[in-house]
MDTraj code that builds the backbone (N, CA, C; nanometers):
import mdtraj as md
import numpy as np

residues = "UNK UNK UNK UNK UNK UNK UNK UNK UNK UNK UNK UNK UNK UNK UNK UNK UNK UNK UNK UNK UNK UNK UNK UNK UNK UNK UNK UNK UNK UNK UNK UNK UNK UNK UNK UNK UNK UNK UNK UNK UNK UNK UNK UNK UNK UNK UNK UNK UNK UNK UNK UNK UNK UNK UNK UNK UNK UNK UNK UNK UNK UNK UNK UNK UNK UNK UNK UNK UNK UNK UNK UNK UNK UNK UNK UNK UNK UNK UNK UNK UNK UNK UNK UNK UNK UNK UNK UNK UNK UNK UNK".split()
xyz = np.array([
    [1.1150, 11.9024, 7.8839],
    [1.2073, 11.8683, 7.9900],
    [1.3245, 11.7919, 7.9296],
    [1.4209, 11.8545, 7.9711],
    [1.5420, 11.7687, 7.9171],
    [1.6497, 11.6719, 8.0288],
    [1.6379, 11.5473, 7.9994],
    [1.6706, 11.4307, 8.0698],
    [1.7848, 11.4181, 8.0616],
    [1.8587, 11.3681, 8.1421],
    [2.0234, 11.2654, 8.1505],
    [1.9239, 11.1415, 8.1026],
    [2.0477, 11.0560, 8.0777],
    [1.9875, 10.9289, 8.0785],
    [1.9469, 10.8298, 8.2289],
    [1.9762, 10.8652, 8.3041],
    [1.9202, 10.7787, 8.4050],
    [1.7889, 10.8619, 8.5009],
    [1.7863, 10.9769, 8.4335],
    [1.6135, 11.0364, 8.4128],
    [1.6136, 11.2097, 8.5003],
    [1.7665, 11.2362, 8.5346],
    [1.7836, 11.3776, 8.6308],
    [1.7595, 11.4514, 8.5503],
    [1.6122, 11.5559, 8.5449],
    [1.5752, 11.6681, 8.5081],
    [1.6775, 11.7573, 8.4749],
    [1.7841, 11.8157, 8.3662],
    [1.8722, 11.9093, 8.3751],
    [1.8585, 12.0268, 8.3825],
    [1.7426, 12.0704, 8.4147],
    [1.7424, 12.2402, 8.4662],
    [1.7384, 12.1921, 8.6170],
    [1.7296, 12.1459, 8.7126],
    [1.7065, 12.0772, 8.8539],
    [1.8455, 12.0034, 8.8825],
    [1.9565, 12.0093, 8.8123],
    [2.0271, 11.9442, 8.8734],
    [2.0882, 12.0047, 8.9430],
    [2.1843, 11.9329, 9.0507],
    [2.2648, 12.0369, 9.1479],
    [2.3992, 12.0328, 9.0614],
    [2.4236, 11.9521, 8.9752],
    [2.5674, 11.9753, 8.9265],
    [2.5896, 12.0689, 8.7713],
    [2.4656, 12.1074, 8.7501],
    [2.4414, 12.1643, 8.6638],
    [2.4941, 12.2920, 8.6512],
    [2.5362, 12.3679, 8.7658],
    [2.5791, 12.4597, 8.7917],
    [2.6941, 12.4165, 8.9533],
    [2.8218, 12.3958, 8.8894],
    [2.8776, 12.3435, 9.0320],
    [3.0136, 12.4314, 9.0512],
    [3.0908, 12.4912, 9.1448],
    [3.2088, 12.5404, 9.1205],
    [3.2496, 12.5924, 8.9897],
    [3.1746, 12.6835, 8.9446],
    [3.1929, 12.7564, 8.8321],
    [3.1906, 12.7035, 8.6899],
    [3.1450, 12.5631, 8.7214],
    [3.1175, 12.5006, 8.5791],
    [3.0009, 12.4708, 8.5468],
    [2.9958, 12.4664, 8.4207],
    [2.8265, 12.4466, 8.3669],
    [2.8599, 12.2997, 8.2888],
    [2.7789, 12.1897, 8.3281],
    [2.7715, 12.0867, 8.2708],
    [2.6764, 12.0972, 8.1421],
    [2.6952, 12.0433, 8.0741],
    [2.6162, 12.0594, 7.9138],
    [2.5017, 11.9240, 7.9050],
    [2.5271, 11.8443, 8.0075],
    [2.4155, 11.7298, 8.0210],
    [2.5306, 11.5695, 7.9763],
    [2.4914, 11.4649, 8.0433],
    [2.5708, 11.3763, 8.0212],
    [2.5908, 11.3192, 7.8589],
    [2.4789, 11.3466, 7.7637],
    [2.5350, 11.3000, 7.6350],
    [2.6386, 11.3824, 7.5493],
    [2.6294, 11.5032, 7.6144],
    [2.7196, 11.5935, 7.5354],
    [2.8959, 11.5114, 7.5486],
    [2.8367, 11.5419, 7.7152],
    [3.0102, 11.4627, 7.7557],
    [3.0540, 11.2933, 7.7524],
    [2.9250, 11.2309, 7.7277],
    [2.9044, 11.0895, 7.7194],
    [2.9954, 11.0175, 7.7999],
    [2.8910, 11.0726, 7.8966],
    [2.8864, 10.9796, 8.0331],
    [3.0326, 11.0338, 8.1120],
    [3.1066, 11.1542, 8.0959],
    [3.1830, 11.1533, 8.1693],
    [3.1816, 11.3081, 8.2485],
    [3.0908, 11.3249, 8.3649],
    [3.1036, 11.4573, 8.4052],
    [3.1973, 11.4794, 8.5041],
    [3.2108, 11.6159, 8.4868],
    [3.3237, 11.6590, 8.5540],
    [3.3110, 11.6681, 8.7469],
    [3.2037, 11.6196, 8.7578],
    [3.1567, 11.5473, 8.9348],
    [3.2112, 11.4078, 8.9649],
    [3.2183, 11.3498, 8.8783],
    [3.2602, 11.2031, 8.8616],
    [3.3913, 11.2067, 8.8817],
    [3.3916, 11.0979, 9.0212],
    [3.4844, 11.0544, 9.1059],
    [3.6196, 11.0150, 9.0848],
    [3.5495, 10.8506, 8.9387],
    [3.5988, 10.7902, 8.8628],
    [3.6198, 10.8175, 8.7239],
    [3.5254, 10.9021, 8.6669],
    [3.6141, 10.9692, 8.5714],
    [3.4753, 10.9649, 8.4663],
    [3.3448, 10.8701, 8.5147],
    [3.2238, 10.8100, 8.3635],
    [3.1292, 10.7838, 8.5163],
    [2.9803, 10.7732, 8.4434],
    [2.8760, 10.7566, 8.4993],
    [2.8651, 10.6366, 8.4927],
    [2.8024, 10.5296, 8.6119],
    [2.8093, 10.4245, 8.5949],
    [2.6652, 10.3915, 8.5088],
    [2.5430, 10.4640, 8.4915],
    [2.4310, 10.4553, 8.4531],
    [2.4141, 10.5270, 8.3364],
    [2.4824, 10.5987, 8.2810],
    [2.5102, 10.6413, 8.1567],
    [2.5817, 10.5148, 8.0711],
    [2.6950, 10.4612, 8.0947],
    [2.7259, 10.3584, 8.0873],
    [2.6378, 10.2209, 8.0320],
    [2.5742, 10.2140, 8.1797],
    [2.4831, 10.1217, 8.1515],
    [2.3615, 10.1078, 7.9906],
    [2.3330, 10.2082, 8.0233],
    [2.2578, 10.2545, 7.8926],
    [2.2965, 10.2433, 7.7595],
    [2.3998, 10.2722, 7.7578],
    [2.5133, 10.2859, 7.6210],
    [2.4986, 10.1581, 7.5952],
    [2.5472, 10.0630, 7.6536],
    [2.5952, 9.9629, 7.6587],
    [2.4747, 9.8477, 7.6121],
    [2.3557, 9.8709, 7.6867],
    [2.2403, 9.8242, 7.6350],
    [2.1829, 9.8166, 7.4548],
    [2.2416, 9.9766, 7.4469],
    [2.1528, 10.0562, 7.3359],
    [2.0394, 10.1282, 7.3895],
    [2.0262, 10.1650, 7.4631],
    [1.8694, 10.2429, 7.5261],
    [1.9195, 10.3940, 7.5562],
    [1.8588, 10.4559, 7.4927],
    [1.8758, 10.6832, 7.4914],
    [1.8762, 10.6702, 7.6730],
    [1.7737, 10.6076, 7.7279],
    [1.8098, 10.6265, 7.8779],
    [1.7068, 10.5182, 7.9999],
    [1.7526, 10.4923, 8.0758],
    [1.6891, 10.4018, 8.1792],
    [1.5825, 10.3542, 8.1682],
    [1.4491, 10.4555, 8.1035],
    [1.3642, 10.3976, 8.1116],
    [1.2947, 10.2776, 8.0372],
    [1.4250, 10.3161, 7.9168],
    [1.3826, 10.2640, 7.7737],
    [1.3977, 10.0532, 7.7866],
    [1.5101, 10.0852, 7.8976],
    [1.5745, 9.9352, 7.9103],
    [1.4184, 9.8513, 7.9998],
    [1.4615, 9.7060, 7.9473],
    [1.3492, 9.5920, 8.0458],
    [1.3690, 9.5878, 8.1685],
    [1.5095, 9.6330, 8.2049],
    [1.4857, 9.5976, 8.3451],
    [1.4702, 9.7247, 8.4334],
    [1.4026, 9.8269, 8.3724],
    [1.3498, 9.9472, 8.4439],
    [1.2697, 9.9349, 8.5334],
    [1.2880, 9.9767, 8.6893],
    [1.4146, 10.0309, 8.7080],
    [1.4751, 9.9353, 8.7785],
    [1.5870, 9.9111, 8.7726],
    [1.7159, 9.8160, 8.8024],
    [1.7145, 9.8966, 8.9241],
    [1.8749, 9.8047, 9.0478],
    [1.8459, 9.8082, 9.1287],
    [2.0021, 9.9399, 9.1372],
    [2.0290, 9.9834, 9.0445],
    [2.1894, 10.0500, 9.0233],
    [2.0752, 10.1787, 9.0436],
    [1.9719, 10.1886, 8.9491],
    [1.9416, 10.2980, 8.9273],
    [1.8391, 10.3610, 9.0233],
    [1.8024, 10.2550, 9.1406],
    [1.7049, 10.2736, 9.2475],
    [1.8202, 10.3359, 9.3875],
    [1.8911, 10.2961, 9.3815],
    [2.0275, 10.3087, 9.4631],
    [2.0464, 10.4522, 9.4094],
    [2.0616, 10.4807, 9.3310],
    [2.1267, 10.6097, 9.2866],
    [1.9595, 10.7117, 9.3172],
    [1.8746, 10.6731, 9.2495],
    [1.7765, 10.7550, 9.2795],
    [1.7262, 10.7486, 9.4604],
    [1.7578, 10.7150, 9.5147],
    [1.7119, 10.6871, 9.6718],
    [1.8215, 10.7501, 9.7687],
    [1.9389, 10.7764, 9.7191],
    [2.0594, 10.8339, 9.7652],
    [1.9889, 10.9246, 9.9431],
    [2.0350, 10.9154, 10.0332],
    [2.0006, 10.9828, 10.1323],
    [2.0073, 11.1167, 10.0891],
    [2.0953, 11.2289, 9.9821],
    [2.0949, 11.3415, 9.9382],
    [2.0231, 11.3684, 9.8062],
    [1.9556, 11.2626, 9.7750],
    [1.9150, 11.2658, 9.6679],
    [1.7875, 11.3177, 9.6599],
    [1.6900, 11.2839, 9.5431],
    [1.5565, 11.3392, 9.4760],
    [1.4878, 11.2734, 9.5428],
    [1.4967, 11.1685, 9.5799],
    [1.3963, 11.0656, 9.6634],
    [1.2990, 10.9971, 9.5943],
    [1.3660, 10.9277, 9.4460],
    [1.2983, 10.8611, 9.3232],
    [1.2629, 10.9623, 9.1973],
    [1.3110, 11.1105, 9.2521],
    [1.2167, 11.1914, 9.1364],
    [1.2866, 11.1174, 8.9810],
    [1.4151, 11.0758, 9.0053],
    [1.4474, 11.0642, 8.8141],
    [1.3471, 10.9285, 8.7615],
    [1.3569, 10.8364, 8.8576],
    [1.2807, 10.7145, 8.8441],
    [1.0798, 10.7848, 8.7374],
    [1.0665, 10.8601, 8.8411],
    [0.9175, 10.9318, 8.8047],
    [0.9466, 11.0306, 8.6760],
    [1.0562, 11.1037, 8.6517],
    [1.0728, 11.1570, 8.5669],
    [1.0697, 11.0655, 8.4229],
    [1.1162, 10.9641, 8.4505],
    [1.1236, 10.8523, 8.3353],
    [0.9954, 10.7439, 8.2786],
    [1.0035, 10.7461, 8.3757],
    [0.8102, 10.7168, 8.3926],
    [0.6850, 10.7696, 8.3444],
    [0.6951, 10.8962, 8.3580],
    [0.5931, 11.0335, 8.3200],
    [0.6867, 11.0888, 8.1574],
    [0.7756, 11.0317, 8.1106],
    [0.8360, 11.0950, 8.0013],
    [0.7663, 10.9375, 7.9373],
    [0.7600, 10.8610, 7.9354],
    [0.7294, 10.7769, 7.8561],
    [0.5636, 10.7613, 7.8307],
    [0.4543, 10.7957, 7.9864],
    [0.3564, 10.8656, 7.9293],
    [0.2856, 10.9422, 7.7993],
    [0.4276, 11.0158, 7.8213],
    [0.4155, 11.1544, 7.7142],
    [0.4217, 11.1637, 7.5768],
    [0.5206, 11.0127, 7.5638],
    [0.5601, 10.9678, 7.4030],
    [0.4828, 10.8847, 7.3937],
])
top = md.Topology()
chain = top.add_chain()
for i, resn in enumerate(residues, 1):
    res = top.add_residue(resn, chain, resSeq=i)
    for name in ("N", "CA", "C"):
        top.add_atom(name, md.element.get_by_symbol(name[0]), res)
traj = md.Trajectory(xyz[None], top)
């Protein structure tokens, strides 16, 4: 399974395939996809900034940026949170 850093499955994403573009995953573009409002991910960001490959890796997993984003009324409904969770299982 291949992760963003704040834990969105990239074969499952919805922006993965959006208006005729194919996103390559946020490290390719580091942290700046072409969905983004403002121009960079605020949780890609975050990560960088830490030093941590992605959310789960950081102490304060999961923060409250990245519970907000995973809880989104259109959202997964925690799946990246569990995705990050069950990937660290695995390693």
């Amino acid at each position: 399974m291949k992760l963003s850093s704040c834990g969105i499955d990239c074969a499952a994403c919805k922006f993965s395939v959006e208006q005729g573009q194919r996103c390559p995953g946020c490290y390719a573009v580091k942290g700046k996809p072409f969905w983004s409002t403002d121009g960079i991910c605020d949780l890609y960001v975050c990560a960088a900034d830490k030093g941590v490959h992605n959310c789960g890796k950081c102490g304060e997993f999961p923060c409250g940026m990245l519970q907000t984003w995973a809880y989104q009324e259109e959202g997964e409904n925690g799946q990246r949170i569990e995705n990050l969770r069950n990937l660290e299982k695995i390693l």
